[in-house]
Biotite code that builds the C-alpha atoms (Angstrom):
import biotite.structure as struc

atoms = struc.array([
    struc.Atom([0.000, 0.000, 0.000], chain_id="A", res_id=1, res_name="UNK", atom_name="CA", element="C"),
    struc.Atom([2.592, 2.552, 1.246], chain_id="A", res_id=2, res_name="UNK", atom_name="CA", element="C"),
    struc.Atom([4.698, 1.438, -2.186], chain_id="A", res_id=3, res_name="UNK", atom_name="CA", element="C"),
    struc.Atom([1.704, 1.775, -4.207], chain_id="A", res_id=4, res_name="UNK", atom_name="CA", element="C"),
    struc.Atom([0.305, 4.938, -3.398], chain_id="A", res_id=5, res_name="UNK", atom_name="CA", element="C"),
    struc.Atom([3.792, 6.489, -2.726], chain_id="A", res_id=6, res_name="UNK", atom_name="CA", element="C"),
    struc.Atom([2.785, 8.141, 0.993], chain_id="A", res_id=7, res_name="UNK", atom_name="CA", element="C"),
    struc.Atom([4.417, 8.038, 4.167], chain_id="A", res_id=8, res_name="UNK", atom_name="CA", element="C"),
    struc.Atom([2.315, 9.405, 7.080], chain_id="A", res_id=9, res_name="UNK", atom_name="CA", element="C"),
    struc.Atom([4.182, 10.277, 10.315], chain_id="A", res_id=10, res_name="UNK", atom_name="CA", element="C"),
    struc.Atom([1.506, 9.007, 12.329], chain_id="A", res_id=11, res_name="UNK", atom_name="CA", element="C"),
    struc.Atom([0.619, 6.030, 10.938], chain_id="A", res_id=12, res_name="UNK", atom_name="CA", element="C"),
    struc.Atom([3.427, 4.993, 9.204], chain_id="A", res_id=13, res_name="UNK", atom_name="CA", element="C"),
    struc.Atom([5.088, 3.512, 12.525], chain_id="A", res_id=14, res_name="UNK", atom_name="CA", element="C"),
    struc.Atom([2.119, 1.353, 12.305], chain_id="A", res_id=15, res_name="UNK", atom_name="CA", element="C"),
    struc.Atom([2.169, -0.606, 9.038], chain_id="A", res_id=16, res_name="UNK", atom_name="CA", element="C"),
    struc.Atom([5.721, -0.369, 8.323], chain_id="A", res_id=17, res_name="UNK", atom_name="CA", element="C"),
    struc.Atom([6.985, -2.222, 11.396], chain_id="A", res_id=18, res_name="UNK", atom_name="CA", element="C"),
    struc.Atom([5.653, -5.685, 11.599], chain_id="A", res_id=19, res_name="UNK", atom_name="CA", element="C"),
    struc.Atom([3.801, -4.763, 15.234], chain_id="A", res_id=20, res_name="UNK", atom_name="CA", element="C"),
    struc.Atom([0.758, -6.428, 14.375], chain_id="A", res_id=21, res_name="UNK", atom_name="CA", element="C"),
    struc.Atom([1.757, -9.969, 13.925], chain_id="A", res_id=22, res_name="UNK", atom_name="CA", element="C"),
    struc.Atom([3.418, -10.137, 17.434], chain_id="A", res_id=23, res_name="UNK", atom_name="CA", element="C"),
    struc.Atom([0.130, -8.801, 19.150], chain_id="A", res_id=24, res_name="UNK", atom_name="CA", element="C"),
    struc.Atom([-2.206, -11.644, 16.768], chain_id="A", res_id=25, res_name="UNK", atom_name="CA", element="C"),
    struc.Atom([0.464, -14.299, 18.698], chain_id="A", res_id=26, res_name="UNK", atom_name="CA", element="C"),
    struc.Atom([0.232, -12.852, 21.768], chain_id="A", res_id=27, res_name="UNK", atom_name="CA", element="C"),
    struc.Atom([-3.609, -13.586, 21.238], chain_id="A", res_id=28, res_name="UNK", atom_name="CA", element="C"),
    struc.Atom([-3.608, -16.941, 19.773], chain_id="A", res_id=29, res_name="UNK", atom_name="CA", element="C"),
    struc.Atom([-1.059, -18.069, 22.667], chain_id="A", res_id=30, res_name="UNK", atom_name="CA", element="C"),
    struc.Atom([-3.585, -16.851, 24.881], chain_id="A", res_id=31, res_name="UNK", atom_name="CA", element="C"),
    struc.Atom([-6.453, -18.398, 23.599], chain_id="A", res_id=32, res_name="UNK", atom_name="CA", element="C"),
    struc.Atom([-4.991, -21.663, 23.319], chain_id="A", res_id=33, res_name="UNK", atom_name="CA", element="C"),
    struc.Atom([-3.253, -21.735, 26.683], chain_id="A", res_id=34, res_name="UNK", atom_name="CA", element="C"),
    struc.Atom([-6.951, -20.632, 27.915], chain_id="A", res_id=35, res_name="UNK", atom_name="CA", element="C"),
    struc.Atom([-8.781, -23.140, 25.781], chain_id="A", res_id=36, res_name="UNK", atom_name="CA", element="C"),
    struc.Atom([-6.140, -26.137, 26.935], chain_id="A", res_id=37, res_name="UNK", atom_name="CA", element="C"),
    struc.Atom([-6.676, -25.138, 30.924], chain_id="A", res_id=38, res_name="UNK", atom_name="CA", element="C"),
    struc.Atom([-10.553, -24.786, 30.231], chain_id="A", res_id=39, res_name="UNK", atom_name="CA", element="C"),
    struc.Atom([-10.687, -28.359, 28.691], chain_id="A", res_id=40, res_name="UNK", atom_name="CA", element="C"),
    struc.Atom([-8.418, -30.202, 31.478], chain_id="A", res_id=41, res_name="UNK", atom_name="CA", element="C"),
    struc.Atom([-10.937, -29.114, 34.021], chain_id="A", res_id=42, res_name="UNK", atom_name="CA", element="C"),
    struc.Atom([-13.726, -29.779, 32.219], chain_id="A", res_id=43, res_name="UNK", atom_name="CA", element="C"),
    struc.Atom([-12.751, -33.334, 32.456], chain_id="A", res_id=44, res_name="UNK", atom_name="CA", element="C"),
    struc.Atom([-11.400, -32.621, 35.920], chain_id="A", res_id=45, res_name="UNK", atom_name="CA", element="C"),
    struc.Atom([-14.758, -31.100, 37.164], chain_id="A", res_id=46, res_name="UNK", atom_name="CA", element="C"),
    struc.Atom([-12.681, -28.282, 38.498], chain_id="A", res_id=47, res_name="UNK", atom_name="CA", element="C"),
    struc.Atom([-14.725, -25.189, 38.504], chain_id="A", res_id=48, res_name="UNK", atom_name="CA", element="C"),
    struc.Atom([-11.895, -22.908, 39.485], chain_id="A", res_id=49, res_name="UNK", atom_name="CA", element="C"),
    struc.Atom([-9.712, -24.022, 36.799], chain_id="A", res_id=50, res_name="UNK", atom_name="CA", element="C"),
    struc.Atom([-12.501, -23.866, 34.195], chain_id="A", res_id=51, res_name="UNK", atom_name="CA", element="C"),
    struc.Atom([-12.894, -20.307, 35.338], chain_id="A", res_id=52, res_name="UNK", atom_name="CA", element="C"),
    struc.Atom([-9.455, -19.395, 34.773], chain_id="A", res_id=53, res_name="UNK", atom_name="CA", element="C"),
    struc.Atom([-8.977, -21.157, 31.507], chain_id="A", res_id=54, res_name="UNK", atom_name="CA", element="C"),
    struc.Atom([-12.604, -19.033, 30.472], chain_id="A", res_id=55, res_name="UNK", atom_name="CA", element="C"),
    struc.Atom([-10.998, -15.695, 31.958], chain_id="A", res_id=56, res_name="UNK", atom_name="CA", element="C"),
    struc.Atom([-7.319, -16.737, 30.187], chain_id="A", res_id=57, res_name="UNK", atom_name="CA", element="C"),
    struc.Atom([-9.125, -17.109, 26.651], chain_id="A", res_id=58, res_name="UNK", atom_name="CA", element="C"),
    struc.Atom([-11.255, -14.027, 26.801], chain_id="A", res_id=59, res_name="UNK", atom_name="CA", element="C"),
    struc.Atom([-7.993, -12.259, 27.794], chain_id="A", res_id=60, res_name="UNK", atom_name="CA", element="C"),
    struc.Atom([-6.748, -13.037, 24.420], chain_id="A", res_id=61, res_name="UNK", atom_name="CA", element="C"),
    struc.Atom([-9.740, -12.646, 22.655], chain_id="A", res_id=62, res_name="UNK", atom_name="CA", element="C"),
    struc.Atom([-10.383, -8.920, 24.082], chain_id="A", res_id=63, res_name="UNK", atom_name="CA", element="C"),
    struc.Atom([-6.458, -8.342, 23.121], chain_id="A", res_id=64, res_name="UNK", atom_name="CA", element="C"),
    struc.Atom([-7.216, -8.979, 19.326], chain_id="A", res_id=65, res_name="UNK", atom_name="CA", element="C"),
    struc.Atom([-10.124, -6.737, 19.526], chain_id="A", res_id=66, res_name="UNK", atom_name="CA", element="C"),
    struc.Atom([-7.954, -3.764, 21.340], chain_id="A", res_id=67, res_name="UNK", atom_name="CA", element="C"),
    struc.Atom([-5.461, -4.701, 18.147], chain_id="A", res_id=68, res_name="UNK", atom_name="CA", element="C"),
    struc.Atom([-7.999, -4.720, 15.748], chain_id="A", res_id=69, res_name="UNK", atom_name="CA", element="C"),
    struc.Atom([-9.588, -1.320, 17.152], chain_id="A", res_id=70, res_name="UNK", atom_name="CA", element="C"),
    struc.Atom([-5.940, 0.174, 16.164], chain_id="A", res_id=71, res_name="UNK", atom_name="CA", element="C"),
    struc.Atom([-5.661, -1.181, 13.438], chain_id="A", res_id=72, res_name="UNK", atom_name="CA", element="C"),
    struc.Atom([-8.590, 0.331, 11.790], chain_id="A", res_id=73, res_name="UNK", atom_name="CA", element="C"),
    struc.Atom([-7.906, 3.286, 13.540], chain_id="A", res_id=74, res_name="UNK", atom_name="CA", element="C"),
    struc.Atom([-4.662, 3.842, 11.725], chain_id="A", res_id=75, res_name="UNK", atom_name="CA", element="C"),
    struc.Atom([-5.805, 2.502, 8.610], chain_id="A", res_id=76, res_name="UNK", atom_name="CA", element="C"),
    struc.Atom([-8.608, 4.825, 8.762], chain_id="A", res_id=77, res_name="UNK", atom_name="CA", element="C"),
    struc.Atom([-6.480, 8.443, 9.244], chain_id="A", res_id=78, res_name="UNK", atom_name="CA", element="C"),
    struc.Atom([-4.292, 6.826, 6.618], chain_id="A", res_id=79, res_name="UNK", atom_name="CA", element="C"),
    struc.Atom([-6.800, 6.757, 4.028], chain_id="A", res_id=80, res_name="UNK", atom_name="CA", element="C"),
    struc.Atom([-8.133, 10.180, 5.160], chain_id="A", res_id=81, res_name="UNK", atom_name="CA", element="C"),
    struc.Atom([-4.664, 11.668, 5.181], chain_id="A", res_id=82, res_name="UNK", atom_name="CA", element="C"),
    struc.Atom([-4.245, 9.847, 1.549], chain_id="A", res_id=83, res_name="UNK", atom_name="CA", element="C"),
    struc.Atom([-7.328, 11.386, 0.283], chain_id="A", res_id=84, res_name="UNK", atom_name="CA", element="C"),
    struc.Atom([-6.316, 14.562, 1.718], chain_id="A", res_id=85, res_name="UNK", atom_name="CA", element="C"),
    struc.Atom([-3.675, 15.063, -0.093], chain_id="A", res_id=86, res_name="UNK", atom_name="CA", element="C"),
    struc.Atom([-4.840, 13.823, -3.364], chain_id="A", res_id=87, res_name="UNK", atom_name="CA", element="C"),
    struc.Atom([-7.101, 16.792, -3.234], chain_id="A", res_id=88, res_name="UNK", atom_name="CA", element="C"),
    struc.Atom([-4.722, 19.043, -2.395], chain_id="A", res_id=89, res_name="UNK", atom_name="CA", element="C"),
    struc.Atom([-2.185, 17.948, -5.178], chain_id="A", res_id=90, res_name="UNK", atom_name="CA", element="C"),
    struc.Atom([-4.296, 16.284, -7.643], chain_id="A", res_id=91, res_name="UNK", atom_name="CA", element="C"),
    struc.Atom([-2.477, 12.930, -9.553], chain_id="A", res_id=92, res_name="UNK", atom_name="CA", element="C"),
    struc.Atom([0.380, 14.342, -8.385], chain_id="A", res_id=93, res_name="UNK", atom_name="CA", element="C"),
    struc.Atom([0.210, 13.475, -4.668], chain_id="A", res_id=94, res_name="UNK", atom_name="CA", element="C"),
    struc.Atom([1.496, 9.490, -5.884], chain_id="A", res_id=95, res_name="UNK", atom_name="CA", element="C"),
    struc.Atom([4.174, 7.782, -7.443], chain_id="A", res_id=96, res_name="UNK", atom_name="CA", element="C"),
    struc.Atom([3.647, 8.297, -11.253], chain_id="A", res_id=97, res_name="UNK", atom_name="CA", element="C"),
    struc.Atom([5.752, 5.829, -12.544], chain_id="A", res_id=98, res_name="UNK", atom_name="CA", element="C"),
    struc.Atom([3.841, 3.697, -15.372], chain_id="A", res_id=99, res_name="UNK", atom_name="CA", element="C"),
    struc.Atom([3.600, 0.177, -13.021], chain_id="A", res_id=100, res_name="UNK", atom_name="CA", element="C"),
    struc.Atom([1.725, 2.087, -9.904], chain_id="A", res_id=101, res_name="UNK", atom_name="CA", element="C"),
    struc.Atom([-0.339, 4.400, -11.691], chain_id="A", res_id=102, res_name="UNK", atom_name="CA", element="C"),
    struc.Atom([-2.135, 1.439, -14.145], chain_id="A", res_id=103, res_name="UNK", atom_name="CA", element="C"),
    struc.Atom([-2.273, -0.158, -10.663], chain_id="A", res_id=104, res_name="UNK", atom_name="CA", element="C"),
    struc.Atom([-4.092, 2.085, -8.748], chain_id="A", res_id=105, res_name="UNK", atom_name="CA", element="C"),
    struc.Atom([-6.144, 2.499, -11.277], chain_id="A", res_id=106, res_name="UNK", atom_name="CA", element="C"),
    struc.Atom([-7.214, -0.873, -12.134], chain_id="A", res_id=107, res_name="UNK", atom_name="CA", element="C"),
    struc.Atom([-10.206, -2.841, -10.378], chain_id="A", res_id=108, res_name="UNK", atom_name="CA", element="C"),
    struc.Atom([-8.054, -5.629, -8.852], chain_id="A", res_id=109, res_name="UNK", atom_name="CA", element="C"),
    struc.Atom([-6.458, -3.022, -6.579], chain_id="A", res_id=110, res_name="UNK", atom_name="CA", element="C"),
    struc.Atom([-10.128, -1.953, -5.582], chain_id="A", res_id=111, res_name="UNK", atom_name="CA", element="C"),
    struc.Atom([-11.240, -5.504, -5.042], chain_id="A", res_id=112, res_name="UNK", atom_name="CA", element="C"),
    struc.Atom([-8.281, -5.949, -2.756], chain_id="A", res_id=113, res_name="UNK", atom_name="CA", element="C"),
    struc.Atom([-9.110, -3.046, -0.728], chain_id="A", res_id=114, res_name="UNK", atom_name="CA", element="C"),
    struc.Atom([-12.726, -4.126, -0.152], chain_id="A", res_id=115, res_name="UNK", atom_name="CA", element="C"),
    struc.Atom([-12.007, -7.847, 0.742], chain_id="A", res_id=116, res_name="UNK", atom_name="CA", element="C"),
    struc.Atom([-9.159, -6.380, 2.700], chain_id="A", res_id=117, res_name="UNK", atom_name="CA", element="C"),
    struc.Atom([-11.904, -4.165, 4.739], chain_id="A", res_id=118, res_name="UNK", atom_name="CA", element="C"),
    struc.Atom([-14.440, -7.208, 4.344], chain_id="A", res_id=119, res_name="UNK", atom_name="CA", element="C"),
    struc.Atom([-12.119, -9.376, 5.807], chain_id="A", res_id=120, res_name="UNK", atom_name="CA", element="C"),
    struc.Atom([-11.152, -6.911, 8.999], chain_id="A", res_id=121, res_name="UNK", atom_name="CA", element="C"),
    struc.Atom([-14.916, -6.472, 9.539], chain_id="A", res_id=122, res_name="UNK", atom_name="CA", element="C"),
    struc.Atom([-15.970, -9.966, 9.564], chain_id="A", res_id=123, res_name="UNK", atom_name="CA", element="C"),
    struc.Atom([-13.069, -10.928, 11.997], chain_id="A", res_id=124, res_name="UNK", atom_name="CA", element="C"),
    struc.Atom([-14.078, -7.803, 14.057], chain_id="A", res_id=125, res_name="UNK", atom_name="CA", element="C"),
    struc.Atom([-17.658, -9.142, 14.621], chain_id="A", res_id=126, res_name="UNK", atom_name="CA", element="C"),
    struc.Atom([-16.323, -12.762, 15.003], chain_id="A", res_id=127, res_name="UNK", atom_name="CA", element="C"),
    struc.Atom([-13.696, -11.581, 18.031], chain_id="A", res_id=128, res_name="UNK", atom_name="CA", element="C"),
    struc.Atom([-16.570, -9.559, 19.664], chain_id="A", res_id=129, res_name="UNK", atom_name="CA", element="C"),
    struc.Atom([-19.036, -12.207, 19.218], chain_id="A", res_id=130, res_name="UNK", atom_name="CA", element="C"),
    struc.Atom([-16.354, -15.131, 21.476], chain_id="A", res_id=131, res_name="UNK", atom_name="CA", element="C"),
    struc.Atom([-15.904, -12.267, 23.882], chain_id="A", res_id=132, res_name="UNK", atom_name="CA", element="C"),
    struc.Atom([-19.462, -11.815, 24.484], chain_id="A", res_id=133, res_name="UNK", atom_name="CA", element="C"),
    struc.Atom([-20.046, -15.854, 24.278], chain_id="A", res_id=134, res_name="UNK", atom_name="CA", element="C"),
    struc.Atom([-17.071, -16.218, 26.671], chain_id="A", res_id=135, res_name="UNK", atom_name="CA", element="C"),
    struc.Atom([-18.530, -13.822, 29.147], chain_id="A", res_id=136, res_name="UNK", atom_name="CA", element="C"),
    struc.Atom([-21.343, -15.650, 30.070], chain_id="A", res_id=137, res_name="UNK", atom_name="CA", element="C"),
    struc.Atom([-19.515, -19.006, 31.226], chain_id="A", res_id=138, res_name="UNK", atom_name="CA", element="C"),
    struc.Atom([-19.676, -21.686, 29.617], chain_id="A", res_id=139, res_name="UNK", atom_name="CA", element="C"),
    struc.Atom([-23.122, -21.920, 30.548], chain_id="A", res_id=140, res_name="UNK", atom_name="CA", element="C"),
    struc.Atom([-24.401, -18.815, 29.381], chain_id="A", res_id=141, res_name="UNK", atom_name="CA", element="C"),
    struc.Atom([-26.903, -18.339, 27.044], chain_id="A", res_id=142, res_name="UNK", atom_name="CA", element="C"),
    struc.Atom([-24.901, -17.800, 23.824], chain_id="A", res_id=143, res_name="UNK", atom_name="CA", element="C"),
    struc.Atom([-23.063, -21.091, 24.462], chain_id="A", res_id=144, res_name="UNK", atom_name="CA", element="C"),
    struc.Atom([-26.478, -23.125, 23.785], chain_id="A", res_id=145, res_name="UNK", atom_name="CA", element="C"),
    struc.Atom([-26.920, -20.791, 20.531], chain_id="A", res_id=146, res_name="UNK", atom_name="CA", element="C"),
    struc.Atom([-25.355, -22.552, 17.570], chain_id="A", res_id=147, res_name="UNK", atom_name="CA", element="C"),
    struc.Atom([-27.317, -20.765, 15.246], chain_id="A", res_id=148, res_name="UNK", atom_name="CA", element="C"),
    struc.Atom([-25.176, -17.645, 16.509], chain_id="A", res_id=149, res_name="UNK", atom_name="CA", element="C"),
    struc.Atom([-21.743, -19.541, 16.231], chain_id="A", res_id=150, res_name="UNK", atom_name="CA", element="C"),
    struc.Atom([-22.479, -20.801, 12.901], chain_id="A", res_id=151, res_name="UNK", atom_name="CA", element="C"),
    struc.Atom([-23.251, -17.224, 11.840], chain_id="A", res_id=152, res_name="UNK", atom_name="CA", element="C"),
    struc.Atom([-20.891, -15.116, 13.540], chain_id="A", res_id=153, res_name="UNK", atom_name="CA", element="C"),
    struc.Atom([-18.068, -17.629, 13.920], chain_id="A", res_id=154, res_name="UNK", atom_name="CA", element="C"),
    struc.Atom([-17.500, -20.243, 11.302], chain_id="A", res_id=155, res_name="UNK", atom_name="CA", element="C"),
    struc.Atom([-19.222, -17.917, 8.285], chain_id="A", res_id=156, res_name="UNK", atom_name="CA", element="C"),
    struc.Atom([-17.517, -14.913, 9.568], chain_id="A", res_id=157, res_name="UNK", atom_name="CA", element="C"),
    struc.Atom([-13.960, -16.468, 9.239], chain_id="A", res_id=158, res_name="UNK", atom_name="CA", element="C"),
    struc.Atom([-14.992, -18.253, 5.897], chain_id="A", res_id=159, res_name="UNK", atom_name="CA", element="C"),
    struc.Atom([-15.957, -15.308, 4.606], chain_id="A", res_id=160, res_name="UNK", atom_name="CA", element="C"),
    struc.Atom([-12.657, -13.436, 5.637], chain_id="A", res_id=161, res_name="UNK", atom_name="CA", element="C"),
    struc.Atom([-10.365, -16.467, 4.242], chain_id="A", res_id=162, res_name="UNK", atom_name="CA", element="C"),
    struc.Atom([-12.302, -16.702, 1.030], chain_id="A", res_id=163, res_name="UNK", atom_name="CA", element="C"),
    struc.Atom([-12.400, -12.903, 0.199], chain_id="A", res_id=164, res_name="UNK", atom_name="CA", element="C"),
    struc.Atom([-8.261, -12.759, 0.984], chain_id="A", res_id=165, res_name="UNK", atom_name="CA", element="C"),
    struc.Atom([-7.391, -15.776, -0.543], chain_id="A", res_id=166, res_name="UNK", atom_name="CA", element="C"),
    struc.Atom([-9.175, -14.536, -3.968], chain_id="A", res_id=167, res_name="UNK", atom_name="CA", element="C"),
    struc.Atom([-8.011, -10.946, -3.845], chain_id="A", res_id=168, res_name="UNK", atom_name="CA", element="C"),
    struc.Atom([-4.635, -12.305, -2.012], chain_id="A", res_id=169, res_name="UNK", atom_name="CA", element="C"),
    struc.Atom([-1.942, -9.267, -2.586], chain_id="A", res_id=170, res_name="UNK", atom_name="CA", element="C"),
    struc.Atom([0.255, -11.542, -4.616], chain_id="A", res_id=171, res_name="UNK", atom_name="CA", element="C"),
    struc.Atom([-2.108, -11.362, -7.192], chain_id="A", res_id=172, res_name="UNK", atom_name="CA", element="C"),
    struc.Atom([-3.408, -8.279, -7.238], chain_id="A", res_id=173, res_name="UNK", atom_name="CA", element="C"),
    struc.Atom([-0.830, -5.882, -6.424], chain_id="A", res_id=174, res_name="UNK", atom_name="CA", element="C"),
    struc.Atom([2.250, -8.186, -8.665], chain_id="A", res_id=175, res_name="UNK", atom_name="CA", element="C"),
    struc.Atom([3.004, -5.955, -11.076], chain_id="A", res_id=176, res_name="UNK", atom_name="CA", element="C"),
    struc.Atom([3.505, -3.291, -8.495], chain_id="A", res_id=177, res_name="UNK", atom_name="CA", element="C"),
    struc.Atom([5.377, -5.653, -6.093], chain_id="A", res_id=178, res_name="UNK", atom_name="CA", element="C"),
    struc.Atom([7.473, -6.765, -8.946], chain_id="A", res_id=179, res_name="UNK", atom_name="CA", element="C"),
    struc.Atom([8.927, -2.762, -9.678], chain_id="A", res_id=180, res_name="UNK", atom_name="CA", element="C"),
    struc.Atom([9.160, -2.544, -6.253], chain_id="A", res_id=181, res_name="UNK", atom_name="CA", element="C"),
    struc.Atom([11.693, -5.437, -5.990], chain_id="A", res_id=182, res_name="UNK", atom_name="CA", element="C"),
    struc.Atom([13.379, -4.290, -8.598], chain_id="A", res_id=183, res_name="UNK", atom_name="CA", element="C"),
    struc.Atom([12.495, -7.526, -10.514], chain_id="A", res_id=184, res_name="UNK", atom_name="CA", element="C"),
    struc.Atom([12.503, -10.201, -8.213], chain_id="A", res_id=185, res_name="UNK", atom_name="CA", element="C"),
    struc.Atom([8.884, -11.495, -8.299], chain_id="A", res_id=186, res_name="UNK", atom_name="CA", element="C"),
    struc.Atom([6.024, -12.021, -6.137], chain_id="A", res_id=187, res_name="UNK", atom_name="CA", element="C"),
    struc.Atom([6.466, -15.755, -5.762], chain_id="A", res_id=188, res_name="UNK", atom_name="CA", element="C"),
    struc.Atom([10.332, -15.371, -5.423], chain_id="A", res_id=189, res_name="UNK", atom_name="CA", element="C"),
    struc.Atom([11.480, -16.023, -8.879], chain_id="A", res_id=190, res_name="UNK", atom_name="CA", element="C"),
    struc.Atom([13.860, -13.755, -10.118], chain_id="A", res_id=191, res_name="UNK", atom_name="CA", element="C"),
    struc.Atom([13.079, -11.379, -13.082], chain_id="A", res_id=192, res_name="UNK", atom_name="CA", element="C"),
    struc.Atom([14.984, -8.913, -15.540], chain_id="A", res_id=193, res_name="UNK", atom_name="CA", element="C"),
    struc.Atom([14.834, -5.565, -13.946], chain_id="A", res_id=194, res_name="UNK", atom_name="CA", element="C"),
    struc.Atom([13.231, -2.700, -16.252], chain_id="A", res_id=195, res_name="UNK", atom_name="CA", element="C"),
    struc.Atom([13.791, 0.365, -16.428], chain_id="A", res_id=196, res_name="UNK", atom_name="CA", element="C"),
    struc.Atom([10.474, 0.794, -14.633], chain_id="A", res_id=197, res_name="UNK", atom_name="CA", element="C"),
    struc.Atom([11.497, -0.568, -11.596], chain_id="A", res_id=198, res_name="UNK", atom_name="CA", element="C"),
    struc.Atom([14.655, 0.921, -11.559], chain_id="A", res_id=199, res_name="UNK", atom_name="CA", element="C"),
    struc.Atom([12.524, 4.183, -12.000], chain_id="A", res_id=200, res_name="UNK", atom_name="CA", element="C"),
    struc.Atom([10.526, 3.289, -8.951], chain_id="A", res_id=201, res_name="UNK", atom_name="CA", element="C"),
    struc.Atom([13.554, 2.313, -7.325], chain_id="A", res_id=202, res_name="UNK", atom_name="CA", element="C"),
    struc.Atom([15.202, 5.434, -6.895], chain_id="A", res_id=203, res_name="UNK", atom_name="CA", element="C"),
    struc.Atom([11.382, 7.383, -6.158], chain_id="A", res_id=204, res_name="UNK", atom_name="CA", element="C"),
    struc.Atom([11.381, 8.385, -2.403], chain_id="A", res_id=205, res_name="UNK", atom_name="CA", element="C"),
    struc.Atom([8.526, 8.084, -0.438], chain_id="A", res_id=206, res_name="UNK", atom_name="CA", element="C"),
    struc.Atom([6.685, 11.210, -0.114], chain_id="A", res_id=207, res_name="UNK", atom_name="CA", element="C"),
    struc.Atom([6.007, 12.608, 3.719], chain_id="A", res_id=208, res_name="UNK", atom_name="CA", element="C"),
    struc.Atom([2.312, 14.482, 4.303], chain_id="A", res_id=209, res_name="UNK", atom_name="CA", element="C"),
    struc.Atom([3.602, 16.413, 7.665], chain_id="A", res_id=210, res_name="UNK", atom_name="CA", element="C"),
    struc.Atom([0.608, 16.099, 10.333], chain_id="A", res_id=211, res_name="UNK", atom_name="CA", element="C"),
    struc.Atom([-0.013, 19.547, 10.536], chain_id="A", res_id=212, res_name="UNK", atom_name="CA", element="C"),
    struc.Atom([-1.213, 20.443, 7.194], chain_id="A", res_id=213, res_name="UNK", atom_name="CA", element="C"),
    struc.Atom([1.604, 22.429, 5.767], chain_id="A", res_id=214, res_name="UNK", atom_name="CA", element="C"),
    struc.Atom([1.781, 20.792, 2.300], chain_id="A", res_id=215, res_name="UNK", atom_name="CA", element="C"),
    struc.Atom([-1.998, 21.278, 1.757], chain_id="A", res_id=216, res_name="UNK", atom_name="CA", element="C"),
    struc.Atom([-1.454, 25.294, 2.871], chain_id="A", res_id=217, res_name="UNK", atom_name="CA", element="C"),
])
């Protein structure tokens, strides 16, 4: 995205440039299955307290991916506002012109990706509320006994999310601006000739919007 649409945003840019998320989504999962492991020892145990603190372990996790999430969309929200912000202010020229980017941001594969990207965040949104609300009855609350709910807000919620990235997955639909960016190696790894395209986008900084404004004055 950042490579794409040639913009570097102070405040956000700490966010998707820097692999933070994928630390916090294992701090999660670690926590869900070290929750879901104690909860189903003592269900077999008849151990109430344990069950309890297996239940509290996995919601733990589960309310971590939502605080993630929550930034996530945050910062991908003032990025697109600061994006579109600047493309108003400086017209076509706000992005990376060179031939590979533009024909990519303007082609309806990059659009696809960017609504099964948001599909996909929104469906695992509802999914991780949904377990934290299921969770915080016990595990004899009333949304445990609803498997109508779990079907719809669980298993089609993830399905959905899998099956939107996997057809729209970035390796397809942002490889000819991956490949310029790599200056020729490939998407799947294979090694390319390297155009004088890529060597074009090569050598193009990344352009900085400064958070308070002073390009758009």
């Amino acid at each position: 995205m950042f490579a794409n649409l040639s913009v570097r945003i102070k405040k956000t840019n700490s966010f998707f440039s820097r692999p933070k998320f994928i630390p916090c989504d294992l701090v999660s999962l670690v926590l869900q299955a070290l929750g879901g492991a104690l909860a189903s020892i003592a269900s077999g145990d008849q151990d109430k307290d344990q069950l309890d603190i297996g239940n509290n372990i996995m919601m733990a996790g589960l309310a971590f991916q939502v605080f993630t999430l929550v930034l996530f969309i945050g910062a991908a929200a003032l990025f697109v506002w600061r994006a579109r912000r600047r493309h108003r202010s400086l017209g076509a020229a706000a992005f990376d012109q060179s031939p590979a980017f533009a024909k990519l941001r303007h082609s309806i594969l990059f659009r696809l990706f960017l609504a099964a990207l948001a599909l996909a965040t929104l469906t695992i949104f509802i999914r991780c509320v949904f377990r934290v609300a299921e969770l915080s009855g016990g595990w004899d609350g009333p949304l445990m006994a609803r498997q109508d709910l779990f079907i719809g807000l669980e298993g089609v919620m993830i399905a959905v999310a899998c099956v939107a990235l996997v057809v729209f997955n970035p390796s397809f639909c942002f490889k000819a601006g991956m490949e310029a960016e790599q200056g020729g190696l490939s998407c799947c790894g294979g090694r390319k000739k390297k155009t004088a395209v890529a060597e074009t986008v090569g050598e193009t900084e990344m352009k900085e919007i400064v958070t308070d404004g002073s390009e758009s004055a």
